[in-house]
Backbone bond lengths (Angstrom), bond angles and torsions (degrees), N, CA, C in turn:
res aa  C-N    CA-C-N  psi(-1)  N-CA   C-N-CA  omega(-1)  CA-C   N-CA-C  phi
1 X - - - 1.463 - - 1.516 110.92 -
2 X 0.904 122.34 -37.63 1.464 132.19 -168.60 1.453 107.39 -80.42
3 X 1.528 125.55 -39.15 0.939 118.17 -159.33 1.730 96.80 -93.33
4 X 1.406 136.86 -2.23 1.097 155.91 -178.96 1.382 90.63 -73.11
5 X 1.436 107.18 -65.24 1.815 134.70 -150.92 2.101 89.12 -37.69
6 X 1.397 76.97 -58.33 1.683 88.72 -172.78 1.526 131.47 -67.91
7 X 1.470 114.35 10.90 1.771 127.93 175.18 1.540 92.18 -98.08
8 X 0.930 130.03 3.76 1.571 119.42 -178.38 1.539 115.26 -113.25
9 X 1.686 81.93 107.50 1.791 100.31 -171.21 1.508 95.61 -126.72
10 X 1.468 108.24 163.24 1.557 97.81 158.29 1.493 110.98 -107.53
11 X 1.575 92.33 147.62 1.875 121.03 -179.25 1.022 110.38 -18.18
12 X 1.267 130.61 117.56 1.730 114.69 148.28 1.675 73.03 116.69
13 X 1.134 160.94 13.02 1.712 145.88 153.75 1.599 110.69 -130.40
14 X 1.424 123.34 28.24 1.423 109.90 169.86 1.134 138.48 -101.75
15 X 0.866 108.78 118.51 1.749 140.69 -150.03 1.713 112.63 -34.75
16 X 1.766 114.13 -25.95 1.124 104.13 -163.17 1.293 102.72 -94.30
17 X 1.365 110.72 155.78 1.286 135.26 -168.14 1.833 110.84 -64.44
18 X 1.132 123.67 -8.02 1.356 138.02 -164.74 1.116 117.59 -132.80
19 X 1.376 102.83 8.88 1.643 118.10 165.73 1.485 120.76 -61.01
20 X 1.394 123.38 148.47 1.213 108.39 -161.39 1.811 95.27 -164.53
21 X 1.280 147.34 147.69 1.282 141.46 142.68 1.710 120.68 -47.52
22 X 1.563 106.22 142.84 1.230 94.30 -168.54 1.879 110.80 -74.92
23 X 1.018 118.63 136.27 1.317 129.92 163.93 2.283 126.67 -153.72
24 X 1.143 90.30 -0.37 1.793 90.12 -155.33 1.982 91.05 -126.91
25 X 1.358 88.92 136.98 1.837 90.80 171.42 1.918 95.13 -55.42
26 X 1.818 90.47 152.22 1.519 96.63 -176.90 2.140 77.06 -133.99
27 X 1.620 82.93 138.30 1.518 104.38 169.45 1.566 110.42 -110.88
28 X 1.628 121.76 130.87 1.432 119.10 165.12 1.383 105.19 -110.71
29 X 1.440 125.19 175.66 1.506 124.86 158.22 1.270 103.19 -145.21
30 X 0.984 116.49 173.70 1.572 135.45 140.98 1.456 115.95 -152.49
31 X 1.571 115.46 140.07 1.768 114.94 -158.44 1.447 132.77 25.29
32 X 1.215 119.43 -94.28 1.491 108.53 149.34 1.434 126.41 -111.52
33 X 1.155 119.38 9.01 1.817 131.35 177.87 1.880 102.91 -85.22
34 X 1.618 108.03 119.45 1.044 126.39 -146.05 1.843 102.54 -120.57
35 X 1.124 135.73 110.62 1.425 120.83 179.19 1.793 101.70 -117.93
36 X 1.039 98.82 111.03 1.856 104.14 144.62 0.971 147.82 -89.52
37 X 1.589 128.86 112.43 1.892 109.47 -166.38 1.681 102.86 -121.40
38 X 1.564 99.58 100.15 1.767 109.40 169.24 1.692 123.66 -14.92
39 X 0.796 102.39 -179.02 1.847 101.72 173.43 1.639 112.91 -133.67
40 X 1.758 90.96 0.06 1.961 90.74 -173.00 1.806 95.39 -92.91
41 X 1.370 116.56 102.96 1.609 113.57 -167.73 1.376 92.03 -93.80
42 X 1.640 122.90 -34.55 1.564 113.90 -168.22 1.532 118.25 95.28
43 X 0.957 109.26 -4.49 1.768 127.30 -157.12 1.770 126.83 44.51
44 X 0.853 107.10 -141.92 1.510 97.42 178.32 1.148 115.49 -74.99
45 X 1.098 151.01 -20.15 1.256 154.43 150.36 1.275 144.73 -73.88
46 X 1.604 95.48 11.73 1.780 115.45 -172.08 1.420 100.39 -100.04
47 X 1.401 105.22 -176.12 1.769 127.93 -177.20 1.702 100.89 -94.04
48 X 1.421 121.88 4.13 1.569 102.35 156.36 2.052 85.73 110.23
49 X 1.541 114.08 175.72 1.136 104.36 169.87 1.774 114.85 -90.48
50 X 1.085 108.58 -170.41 1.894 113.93 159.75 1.709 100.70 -99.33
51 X 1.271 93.11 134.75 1.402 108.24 175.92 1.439 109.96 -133.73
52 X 1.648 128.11 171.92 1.126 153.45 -175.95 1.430 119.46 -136.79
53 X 1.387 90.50 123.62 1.802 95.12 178.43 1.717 110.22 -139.30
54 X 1.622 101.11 99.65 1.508 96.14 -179.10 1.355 106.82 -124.18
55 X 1.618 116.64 168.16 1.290 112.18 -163.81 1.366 106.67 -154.16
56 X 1.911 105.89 38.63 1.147 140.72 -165.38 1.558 97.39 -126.15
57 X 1.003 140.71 -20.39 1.425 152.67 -97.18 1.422 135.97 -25.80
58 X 1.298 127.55 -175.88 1.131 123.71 -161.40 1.641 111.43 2.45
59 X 1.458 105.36 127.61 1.572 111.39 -171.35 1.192 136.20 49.46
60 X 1.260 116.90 1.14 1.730 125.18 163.37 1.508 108.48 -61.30
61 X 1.503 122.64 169.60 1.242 138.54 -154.08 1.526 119.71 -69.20
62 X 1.301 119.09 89.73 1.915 124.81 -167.29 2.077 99.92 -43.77
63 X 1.506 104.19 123.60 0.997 116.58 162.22 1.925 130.48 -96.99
64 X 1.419 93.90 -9.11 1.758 113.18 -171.57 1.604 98.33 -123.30
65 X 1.292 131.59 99.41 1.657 112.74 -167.49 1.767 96.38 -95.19
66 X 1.348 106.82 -16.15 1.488 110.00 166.50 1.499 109.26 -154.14
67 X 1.616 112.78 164.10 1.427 102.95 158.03 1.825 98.08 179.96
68 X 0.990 100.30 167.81 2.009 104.84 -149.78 1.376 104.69 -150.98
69 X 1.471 117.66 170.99 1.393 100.92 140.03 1.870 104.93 -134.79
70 X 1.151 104.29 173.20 1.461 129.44 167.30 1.225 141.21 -87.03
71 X 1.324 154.30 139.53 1.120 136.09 166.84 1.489 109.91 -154.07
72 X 1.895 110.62 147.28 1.400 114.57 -170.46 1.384 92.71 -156.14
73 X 1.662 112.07 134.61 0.981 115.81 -158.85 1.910 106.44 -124.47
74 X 1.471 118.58 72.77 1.459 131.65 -176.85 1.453 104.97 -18.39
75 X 1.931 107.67 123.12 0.878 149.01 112.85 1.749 86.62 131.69
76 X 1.191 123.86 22.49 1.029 122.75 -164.42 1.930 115.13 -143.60
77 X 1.499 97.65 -17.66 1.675 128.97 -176.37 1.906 109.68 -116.36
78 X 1.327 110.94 84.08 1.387 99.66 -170.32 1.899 128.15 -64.33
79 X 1.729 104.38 -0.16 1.462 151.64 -160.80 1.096 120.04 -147.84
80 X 1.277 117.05 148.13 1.149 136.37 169.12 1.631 119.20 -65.63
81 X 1.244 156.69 65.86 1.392 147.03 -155.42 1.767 114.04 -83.36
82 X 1.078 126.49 150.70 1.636 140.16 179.93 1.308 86.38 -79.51
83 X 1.542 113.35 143.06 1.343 130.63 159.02 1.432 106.90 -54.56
84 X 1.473 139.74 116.90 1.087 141.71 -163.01 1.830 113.94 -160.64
85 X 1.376 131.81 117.27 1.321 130.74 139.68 1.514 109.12 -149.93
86 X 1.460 96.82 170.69 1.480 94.85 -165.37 1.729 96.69 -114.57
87 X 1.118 121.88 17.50 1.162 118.78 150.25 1.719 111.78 -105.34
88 X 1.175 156.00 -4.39 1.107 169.89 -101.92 2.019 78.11 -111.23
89 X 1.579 98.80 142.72 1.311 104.27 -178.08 1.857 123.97 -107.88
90 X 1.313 114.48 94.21 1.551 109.30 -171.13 1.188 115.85 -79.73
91 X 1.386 104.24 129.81 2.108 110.94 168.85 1.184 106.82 -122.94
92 X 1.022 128.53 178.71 1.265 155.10 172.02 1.435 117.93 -124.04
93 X 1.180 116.01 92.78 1.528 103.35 -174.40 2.102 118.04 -72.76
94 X 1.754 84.02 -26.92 1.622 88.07 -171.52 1.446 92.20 -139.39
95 X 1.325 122.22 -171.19 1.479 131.84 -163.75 1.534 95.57 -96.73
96 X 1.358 113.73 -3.68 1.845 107.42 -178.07 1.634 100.99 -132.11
97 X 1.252 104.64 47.74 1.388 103.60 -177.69 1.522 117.96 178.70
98 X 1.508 103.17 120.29 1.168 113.56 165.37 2.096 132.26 -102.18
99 X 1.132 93.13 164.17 1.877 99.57 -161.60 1.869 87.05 -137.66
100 X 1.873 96.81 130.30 1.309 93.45 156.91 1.493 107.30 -143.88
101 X 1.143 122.97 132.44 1.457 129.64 -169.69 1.285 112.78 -100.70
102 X 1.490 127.87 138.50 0.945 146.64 -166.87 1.707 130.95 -119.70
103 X 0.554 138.22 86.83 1.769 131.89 -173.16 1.687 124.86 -101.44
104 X 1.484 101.22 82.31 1.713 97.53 175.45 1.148 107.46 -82.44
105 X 1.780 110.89 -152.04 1.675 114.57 -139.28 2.009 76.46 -99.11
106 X 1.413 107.69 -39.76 1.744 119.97 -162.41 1.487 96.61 -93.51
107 X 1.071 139.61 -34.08 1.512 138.68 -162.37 1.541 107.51 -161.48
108 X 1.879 79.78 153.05 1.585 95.35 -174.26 1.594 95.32 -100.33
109 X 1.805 127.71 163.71 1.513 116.67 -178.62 1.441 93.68 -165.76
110 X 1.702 90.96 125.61 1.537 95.09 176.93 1.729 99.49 -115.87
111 X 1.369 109.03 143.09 1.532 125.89 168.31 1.726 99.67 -98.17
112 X 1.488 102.01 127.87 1.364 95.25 154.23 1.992 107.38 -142.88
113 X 1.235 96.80 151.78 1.251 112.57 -167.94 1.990 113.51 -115.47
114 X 1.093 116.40 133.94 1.622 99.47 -169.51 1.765 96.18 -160.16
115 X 1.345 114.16 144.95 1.419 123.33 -165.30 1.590 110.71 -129.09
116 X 1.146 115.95 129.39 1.451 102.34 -175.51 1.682 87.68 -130.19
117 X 1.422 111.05 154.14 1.166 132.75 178.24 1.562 106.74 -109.02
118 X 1.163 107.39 119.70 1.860 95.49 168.20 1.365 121.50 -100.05
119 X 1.799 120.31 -38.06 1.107 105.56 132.33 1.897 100.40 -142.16
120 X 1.580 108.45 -131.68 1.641 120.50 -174.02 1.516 85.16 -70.78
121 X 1.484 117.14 142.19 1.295 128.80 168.34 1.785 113.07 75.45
122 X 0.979 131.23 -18.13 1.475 136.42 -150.51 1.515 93.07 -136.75
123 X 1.644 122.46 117.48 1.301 125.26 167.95 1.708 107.69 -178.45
124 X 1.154 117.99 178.48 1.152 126.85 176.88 1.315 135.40 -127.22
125 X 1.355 131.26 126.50 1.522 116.83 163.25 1.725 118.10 -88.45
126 X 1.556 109.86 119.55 1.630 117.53 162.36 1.801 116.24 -85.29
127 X 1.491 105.58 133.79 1.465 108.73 176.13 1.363 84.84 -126.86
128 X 1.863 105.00 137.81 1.782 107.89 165.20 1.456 88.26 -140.24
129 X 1.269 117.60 153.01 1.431 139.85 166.10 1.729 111.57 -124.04
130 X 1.180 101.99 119.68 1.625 105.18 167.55 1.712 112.31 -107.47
131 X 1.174 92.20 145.59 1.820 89.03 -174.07 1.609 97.57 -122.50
132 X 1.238 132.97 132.42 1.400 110.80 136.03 1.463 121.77 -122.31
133 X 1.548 115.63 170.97 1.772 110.53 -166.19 1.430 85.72 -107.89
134 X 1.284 75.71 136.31 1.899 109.40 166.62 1.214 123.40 -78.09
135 X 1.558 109.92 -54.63 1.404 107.79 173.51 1.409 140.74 -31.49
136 X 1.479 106.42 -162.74 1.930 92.40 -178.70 1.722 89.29 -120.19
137 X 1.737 127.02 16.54 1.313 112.03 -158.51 1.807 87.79 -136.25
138 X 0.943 108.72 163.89 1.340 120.31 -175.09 1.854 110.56 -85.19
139 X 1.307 119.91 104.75 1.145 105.65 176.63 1.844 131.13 -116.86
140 X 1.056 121.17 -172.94 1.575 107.57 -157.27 1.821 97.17 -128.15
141 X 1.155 114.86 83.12 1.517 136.62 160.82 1.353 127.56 -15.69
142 X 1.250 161.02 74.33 1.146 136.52 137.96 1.529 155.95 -84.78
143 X 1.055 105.87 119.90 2.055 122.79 -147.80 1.469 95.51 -111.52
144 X 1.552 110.89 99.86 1.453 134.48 148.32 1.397 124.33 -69.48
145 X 1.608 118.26 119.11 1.182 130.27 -171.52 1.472 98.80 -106.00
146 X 1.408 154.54 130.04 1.164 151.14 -153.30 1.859 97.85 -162.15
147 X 2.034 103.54 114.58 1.642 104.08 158.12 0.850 98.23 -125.46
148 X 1.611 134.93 151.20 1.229 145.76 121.54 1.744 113.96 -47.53
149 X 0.890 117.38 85.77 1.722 112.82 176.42 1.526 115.19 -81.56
150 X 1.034 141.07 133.72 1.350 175.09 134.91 1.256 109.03 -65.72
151 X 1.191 134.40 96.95 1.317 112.89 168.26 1.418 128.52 -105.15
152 X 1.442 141.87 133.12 1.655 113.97 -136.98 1.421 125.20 73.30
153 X 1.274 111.13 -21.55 1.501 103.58 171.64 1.530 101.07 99.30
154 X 1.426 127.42 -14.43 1.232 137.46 157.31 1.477 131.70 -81.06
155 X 1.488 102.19 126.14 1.957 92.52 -171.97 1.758 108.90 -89.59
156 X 1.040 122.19 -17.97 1.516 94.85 -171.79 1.752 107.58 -114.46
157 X 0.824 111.82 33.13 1.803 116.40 172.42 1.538 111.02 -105.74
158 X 1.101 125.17 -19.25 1.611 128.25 179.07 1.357 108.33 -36.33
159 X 0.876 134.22 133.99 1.683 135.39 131.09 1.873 118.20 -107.84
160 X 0.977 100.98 160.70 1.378 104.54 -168.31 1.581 112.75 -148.96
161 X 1.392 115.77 145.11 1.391 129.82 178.43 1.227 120.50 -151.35
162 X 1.131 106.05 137.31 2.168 118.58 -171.15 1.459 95.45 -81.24
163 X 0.946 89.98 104.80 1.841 104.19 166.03 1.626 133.87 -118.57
164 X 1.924 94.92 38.33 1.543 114.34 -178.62 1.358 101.22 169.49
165 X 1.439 108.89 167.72 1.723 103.22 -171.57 1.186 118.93 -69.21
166 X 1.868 106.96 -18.15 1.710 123.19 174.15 1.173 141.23 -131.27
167 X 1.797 97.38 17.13 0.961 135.77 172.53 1.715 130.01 -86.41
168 X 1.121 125.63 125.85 1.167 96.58 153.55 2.117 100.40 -158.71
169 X 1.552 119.16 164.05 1.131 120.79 -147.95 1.447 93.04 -122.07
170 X 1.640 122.86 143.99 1.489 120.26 164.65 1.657 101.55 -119.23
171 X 1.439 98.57 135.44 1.704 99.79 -178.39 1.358 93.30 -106.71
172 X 1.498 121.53 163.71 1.501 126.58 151.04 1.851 93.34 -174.09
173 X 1.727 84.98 109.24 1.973 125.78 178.66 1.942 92.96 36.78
174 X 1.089 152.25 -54.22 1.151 118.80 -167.45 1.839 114.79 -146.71
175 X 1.536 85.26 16.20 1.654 102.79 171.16 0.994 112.02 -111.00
176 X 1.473 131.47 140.49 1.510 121.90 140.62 1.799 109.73 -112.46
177 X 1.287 126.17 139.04 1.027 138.81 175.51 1.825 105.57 -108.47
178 X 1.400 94.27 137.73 2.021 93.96 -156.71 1.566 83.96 -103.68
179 X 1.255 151.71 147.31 1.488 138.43 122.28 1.125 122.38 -87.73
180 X 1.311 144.34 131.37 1.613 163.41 154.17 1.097 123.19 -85.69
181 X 1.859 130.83 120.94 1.325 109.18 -167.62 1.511 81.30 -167.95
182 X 1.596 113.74 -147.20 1.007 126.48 179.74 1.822 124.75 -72.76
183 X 1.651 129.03 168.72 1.459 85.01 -171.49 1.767 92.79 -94.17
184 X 1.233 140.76 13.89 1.574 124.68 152.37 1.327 103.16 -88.45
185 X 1.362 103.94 113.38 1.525 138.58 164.06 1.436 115.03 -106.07
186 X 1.067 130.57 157.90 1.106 135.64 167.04 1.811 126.49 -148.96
187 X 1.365 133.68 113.02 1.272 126.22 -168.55 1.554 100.80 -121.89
188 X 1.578 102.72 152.08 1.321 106.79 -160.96 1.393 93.78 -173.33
189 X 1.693 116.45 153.70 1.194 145.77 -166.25 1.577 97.05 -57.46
190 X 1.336 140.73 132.57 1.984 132.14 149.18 1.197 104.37 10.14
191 X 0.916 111.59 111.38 2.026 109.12 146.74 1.795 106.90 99.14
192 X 1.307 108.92 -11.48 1.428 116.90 -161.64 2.163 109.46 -88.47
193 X 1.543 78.91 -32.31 1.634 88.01 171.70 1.024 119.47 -104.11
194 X 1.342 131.16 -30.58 1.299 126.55 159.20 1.653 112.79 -45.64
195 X 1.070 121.94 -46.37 1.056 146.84 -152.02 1.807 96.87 -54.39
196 X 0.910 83.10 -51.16 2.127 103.42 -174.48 1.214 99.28 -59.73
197 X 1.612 127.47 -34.77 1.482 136.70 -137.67 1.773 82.17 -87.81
198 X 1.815 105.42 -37.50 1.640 103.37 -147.69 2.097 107.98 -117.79
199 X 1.573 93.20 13.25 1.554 77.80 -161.94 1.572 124.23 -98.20
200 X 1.536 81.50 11.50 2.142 104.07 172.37 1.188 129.19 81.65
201 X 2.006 93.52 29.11 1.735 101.83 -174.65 1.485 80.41 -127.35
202 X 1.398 94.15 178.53 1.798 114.39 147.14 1.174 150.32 -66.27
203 X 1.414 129.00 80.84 1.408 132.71 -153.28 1.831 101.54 -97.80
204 X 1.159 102.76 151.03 1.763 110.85 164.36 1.405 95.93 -146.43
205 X 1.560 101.33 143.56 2.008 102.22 -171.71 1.131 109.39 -95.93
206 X 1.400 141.07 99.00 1.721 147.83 172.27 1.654 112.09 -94.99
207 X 1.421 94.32 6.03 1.971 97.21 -155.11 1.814 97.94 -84.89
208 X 1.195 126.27 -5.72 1.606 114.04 -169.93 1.479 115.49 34.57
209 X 1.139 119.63 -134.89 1.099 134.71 -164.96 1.876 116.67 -94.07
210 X 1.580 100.87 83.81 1.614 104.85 -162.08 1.431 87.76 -89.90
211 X 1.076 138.89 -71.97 1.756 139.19 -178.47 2.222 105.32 -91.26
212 X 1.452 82.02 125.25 1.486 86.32 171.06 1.908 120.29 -105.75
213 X 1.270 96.07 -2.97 1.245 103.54 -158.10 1.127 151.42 74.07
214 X 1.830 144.43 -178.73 1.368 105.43 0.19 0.814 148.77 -52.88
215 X 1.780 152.17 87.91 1.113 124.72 177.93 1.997 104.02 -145.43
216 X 1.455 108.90 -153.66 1.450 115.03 167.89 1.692 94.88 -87.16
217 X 1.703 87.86 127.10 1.514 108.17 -170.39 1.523 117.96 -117.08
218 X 1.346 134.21 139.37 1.265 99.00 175.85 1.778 97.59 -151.30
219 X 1.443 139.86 153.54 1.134 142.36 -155.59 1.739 99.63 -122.50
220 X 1.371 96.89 162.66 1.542 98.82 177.02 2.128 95.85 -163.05
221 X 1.197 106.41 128.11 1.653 108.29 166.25 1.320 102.65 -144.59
222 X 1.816 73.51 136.38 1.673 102.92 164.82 1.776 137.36 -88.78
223 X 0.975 100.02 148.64 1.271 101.05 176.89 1.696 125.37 -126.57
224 X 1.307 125.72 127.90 1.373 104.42 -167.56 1.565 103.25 -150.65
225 X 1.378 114.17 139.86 1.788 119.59 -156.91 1.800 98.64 -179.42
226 X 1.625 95.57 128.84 1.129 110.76 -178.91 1.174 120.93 -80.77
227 X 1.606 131.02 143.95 1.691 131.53 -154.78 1.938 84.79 -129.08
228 X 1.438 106.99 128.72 1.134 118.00 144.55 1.791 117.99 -68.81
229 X 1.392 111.21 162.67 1.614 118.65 161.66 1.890 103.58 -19.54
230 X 1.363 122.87 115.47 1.094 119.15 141.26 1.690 99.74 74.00
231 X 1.339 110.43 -10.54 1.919 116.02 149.83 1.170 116.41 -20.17
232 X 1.521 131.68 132.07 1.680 120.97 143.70 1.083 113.92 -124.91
233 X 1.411 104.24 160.65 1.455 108.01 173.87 1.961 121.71 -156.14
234 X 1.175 88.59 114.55 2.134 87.40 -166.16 1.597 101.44 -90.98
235 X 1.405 90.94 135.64 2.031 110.69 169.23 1.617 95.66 -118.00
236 X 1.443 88.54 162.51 1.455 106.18 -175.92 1.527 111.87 -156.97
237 X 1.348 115.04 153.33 1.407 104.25 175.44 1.777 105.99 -154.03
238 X 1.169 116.50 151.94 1.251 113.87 -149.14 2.041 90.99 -124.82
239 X 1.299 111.48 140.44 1.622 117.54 167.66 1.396 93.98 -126.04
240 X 1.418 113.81 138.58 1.205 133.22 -174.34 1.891 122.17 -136.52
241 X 1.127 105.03 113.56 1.680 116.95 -169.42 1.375 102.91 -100.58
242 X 1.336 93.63 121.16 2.089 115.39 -165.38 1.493 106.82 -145.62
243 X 1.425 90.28 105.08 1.721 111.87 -178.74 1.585 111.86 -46.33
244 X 1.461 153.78 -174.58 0.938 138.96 77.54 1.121 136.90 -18.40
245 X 1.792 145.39 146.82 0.860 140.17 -174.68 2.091 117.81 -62.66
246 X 1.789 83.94 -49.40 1.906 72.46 169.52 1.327 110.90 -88.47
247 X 1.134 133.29 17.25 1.277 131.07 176.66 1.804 106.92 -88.51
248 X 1.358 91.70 -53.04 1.660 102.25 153.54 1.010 150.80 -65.90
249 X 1.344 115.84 -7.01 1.701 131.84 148.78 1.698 94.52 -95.36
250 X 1.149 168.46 15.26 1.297 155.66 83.45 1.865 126.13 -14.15
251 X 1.030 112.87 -53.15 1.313 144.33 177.79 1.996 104.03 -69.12
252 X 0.920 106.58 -49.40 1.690 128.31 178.40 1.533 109.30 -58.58
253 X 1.360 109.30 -40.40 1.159 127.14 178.75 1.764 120.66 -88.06
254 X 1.125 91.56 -21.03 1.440 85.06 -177.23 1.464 111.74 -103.02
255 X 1.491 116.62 -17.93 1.544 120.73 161.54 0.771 100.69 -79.19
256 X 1.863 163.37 20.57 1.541 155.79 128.09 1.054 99.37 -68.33
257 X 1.445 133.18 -53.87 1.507 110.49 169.91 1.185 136.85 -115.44
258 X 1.528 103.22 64.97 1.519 143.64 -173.42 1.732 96.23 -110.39
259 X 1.817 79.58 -61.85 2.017 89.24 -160.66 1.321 91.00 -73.12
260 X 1.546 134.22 -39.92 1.563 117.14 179.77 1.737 124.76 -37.67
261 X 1.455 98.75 -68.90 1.071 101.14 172.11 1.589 131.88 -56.26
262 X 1.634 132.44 -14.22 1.274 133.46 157.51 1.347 96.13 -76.02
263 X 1.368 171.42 -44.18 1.256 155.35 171.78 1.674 106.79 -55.40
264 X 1.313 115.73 -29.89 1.609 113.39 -164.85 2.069 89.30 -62.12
């Protein structure tokens, strides 16, 4: 929390030297867990950018084909809007992690994005958003976390099952991909959750588990908590890529002669 507390600056004063406005694909890694985040966001009214999440590395099989977040701020947001400005400030604090800062008229909002590798095949993507309110009035937050998951790199083989109040897991033959988030989740057929994110009303996600599959699957959780004057408060949600065991002595083997051949 604390170390969150402290990414929240406003636009246009952050300190690091590699600061930049958003415009250009940004690549993170860690070992072989690989994150890409597009530059086509759409603005506030778009479907979010295209992203990449492999854990194969560089060019191994995309498990995240998109993912964003949201925010709508009750009685004052008649919609749901995409985190979006085109001055918005990107850093990099580390080589597995990206930061993008945000400064509206009511609140300040930082995205940060961070990838850890545990080993070949096995790693994670972290998303946290910190918000705080600017205003002088107390307002009531809502922060949409939205993936399209692929798992395998394939969209319509997923199946999926809630296996915790904020949990829930997509298998397809020798992956499972875990998501962790808030406990309103919601999973649903392509296009069905996005859909809520983009269709210019007021959505809140109560739906759990409407399509389990097989098919193209995709998840979205909300989060929602009221901020006094100058309040903060950070969410986070974690996707996690978890081999099978012989899939993972498969995988073991083929990053030995992965790294061989970059030494050859």
């Amino acid at each position: 929390m604390k170390s969150l507390l402290g990414l929240i600056v406003v636009a246009g004063l952050a300190a690091s030297a590699n600061a930049q406005t958003f415009g250009g694909v940004t690549t993170i890694t860690d070992g072989a867990s690989v994150f890409t985040l597009g530059n086509n966001l759409g603005g506030p009214l778009g479907n979010g950018p295209a992203t990449s999440f492999s854990v194969t590395g560089p060019g191994g099989v995309n498990h995240a084909a998109s993912t964003w977040w949201w925010v709508r701020v009750d009685g004052i947001d008649g919609r749901e809007n995409a985190v979006f400005q085109p001055t918005a400030v990107v850093t990099n604090p580390a080589g597995n992690q990206i930061r993008i800062e945000y400064a509206y008229t009511q609140f300040s909002l930082v995205l940060q994005f961070s990838v850890s590798g545990f080993d070949f095949g096995f790693g994670s993507l972290q998303q946290f958003a910190t918000i705080r309110n600017r205003s002088n009035n107390a307002l009531t937050f809502n922060l949409f976390n939205y993936v399209d998951v692929n798992v395998e790199g394939t969209p319509n083989n997923d199946v999926a099952a809630v296996t915790g109040p904020n949990t829930v897991e997509f298998t397809d033959a020798f992956t499972t991909a875990t998501y962790e988030a808030s406990n309103a989740l919601q999973v649903d057929a392509s296009g069905n959750v996005l859909g809520l994110l983009t269709n210019g009303i007021v959505n809140n996600l109560t739906g759990g588990l409407l399509a389990g599959g097989p098919a193209d699957l995709e998840i979205a959780s909300q989060f929602q908590f009221t901020l006094q004057r100058n309040g903060v408060q950070s969410v986070s949600t974690t996707l996690t890529i978890i081999p099978t065991p012989g899939a993972a002595a498969l995988l073991a083997i083929g990053g030995l002669v992965a790294a061989r051949r970059r030494r050859a």
